[in-house]
N, C-alpha and C positions, 0 to 999 in steps of 0.2 A: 504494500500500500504506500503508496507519496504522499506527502505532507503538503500542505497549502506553503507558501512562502509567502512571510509577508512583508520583508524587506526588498530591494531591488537588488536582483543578482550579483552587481558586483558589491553592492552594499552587504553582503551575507558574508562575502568572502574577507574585506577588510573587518567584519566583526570579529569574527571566528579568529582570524586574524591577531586582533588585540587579545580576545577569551581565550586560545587554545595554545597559541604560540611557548607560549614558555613552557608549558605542560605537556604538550610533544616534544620540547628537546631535551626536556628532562626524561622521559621514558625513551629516546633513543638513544638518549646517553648513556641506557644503563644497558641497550642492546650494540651500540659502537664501541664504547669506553672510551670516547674522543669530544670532548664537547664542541672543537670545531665540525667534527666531521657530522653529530649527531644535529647540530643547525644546519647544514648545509642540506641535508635531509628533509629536512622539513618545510626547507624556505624550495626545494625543489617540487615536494609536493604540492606545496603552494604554487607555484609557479605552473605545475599541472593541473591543477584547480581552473584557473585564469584563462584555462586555453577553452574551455569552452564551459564557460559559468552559468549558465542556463541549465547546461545537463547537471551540476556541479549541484547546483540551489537546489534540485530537484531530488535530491539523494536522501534517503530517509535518516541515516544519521551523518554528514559531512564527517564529523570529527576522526569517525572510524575510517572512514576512508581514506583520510588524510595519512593517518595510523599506519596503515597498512601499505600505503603509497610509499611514503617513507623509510620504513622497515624494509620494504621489497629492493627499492631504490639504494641501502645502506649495505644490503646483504648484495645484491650486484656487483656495486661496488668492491665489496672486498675478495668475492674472489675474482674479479678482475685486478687487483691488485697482487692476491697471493699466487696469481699466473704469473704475473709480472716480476713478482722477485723471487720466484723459482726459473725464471729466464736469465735473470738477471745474475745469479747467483750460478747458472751456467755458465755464463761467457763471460763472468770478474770484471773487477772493477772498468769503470771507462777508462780510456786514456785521457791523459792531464794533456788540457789543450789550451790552459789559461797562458795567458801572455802578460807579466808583467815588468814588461819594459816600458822606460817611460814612456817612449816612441808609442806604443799602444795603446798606455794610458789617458798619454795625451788627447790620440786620437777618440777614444771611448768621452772622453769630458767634453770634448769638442763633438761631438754627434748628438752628447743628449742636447745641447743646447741650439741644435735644428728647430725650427718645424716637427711637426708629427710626417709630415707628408712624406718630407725630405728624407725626412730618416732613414722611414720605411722602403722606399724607393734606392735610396744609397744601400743602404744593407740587403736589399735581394739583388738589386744590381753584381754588386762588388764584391758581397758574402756569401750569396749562397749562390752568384754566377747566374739568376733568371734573366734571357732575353725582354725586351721593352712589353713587346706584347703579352707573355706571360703575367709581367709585374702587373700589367693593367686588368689583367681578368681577376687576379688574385687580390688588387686592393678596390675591384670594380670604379676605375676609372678610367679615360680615354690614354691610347699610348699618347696622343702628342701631351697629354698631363704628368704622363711619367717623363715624357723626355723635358718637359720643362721641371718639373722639381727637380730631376737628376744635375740639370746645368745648374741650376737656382744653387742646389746645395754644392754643388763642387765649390763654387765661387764662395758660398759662404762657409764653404771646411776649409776652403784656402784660407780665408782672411784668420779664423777663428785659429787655425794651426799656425798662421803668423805674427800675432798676437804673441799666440804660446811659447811661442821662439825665440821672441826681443824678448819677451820676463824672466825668460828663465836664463839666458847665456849670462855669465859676465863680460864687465866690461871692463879692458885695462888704464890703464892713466893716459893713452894718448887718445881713450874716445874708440879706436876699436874693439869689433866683437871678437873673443877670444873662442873660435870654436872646439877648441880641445876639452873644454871644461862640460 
């Protein structure tokens, strides 16, 4: 049997919402033993909820559903996880591929202070080697977008990396840069 509803759909869900919330992460808390992992759960069943709230509002008890969405979505979770690091646990550690030179660091300081655009468009470009039109499907935007932020950001990793390079050198008593240092 279905229950009348007498809130508006999405209005049932932002209640439940406030009422039920902490009360579901407390009980997948004690089924995760992670209290990030047991909100992430919850706020996903929610998020399931959302996707069609009509049918959602119509459910004779939400909360259980929610429950049970949750719990299903936690246990997923793990053992795609315990695949994962029985994989992992095959083929040992990754390899150390961190770079810290300052050469790299620099670079790294000097890219987050791009653009979003630039960024992204420089790092698949240069990082991971994608052709223009690849980068453009992948951030859904036009190639000639990608070939302008790529120029945009070269010009401003140059300036940004030249900056970096007068602060950091010394300089001796006659006024030149001493590039040994």
């Amino acid at each position: 049997m279905r229950r009348e509803v007498t809130v508006a759909d999405g209005d049932l869900i932002s209640v439940l919402y406030a009422s039920c919330f902490r009360r579901l992460v407390v009980q997948l808390y004690s089924v995760t033993g992670d209290l990030s992992e047991a909100q992430e759960a919850v706020q996903e069943a929610f998020t399931r909820a959302l996707v069609s709230p009509r049918r959602f509002a119509a459910l004779e008890n939400p909360e259980a559903w929610l429950r049970r969405v949750a719990v299903n979505w936690a246990r997923s979770r793990f053992r795609r996880r315990r695949v994962l690091d029985g994989l992992l646990r095959r083929i040992g550690p990754p390899p150390d591929v961190a770079d810290h030179s300052p050469e790299h660091l620099a670079l790294l300081a000097a890219l987050r202070e791009l653009p979003e655009g630039q960024r992204h468009a420089l790092a698949l470009h240069y990082l991971v080697d994608l052709p223009v039109d690849e980068i453009a499907d992948t951030l859904g935007v036009s190639a000639g977008t990608v070939k302008s932020r790529l120029s945009r950001g070269r010009t401003a990793l140059a300036a940004l990396l030249a900056d970096t390079d007068t602060t950091d050198t010394d300089h001796t008593e006659t006024g030149r840069i001493d590039a040994r240092s």
